[in-house]
N, C-alpha and C positions, 0 to 999 in steps of 0.2 A: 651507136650500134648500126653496124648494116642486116640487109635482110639476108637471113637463117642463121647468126648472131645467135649462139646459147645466151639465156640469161643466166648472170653472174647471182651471186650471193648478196643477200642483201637483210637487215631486221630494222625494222622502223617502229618508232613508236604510233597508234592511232588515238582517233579522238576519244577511245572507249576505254584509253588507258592502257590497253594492250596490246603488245610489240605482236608483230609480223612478219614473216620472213616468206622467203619465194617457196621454203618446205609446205609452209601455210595450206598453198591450194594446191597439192602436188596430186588431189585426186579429180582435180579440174581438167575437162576436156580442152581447153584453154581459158588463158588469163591475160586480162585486158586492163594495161597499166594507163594511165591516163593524167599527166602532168597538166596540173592545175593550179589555183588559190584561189584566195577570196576574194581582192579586189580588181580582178582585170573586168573589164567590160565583157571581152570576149569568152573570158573565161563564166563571168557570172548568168550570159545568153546559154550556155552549154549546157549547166546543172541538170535542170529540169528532163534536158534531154539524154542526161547519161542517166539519168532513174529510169525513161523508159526505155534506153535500151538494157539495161539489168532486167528489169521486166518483163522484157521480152525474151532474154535468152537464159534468162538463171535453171528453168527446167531442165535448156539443156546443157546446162552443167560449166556456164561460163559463168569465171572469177573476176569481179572488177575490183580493184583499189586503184583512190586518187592519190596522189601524192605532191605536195605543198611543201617544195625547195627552197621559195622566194627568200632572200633575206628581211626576217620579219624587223632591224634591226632601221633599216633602210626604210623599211617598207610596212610601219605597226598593222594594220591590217590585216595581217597575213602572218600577225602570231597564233601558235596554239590556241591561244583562248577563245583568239575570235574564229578561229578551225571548229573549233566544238557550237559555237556557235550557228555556224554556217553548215554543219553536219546536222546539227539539230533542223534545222529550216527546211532541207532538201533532201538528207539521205534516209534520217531517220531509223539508223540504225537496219538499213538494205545490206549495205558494204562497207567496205572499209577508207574512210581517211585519213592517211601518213603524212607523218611530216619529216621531214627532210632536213635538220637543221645543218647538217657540216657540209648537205649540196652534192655529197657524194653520189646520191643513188640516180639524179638529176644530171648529172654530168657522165655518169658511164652509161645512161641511156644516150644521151649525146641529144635531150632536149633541148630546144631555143624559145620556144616558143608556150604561153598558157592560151586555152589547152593546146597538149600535143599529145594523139595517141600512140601506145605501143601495145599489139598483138601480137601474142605469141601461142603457137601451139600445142598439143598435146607433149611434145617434145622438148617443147619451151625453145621453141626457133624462134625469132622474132620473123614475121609474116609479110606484116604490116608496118606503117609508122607515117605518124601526119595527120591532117584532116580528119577532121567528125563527118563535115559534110560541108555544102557550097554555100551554106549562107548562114553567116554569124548573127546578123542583126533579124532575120527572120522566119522564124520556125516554116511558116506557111508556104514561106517562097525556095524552099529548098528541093533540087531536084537533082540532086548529086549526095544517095546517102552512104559516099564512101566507105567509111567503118561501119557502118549495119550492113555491106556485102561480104568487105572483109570476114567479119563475124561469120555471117551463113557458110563461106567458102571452107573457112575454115573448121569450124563443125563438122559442114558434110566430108572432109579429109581430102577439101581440091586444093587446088594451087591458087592464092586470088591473081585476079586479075592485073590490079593496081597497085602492089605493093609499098608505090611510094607516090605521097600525094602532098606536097608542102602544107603546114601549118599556118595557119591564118591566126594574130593573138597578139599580145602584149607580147614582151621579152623578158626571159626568166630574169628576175633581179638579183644578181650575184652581187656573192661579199665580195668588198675590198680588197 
């Protein structure tokens, strides 16, 4: 997807056992999609930190779902079961985490990368897309919090700044 990219149609299953679709948050000032899974490094450094950004913006009325493409067939890890697992540990039932099994909904955002985010607006433009922030390996030393600006910018109804910021992460694991 490039930026202002409507989002397309989409229904996933989540860990809670119930499907999702983009109608889902359609009374969200925006929705913050966020390709992930369980066993990336970089992706497993993230978690903690997409709870507090939820945390921080759910009053004002932003939607986060992760979604977990990987092929788990490839890649056991990054099955369902151990998604619920991993939901249990981090999200605890905040948000939502989808899974992806046919790769479609991963491929028409036109991810490469775990994580990689995608924002989009009250319109469902896509904003954003890329980077969490400068520093995968540590919380502390991050001083580039790319998507927590995005977010703000987008809230308050500006244009961000940096719409595109490459994704730092493993590579989505595609079927064969």
């Amino acid at each position: 997807m490039q930026i202002g990219d409507k989002l397309f149609d989409f229904n996933l299953k989540a860990t809670d056992g119930k499907n999702y679709s983009n109608y889902t948050f359609a009374d969200r000032n925006a929705l913050l999609i966020i390709v992930s899974c369980n066993h990336c490094p970089y992706a497993l450094a993230y978690w903690n930190r997409i709870v507090k950004l939820w945390e921080r913006f759910e009053e004002d009325n932003l939607a986060v779902i992760i979604i977990n493409g990987n092929d788990a067939e490839q890649y056991p890890d990054d099955s369902f079961d151990n998604m619920i697992k991993l939901e249990k540990q981090y999200i605890k039932g905040k948000f939502q985490y989808l899974h992806d099994p046919t790769q479609e909904v991963v491929s028409k955002l036109g991810a490469v990368r775990t994580p990689e985010a995608f924002l989009f607006n009250s319109k469902r433009e896509l904003v954003y897309k890329g980077a969490i922030d400068n520093s995968w390996e540590n919380e502390n030393a991050v001083t580039n919090v790319y998507l927590e600006d995005a977010i703000e910018y987008t809230l308050d109804g500006l244009e961000v700044d940096y719409p595109e910021i490459p994704a730092v992460g493993c590579s989505i694991k595609w079927k064969k």
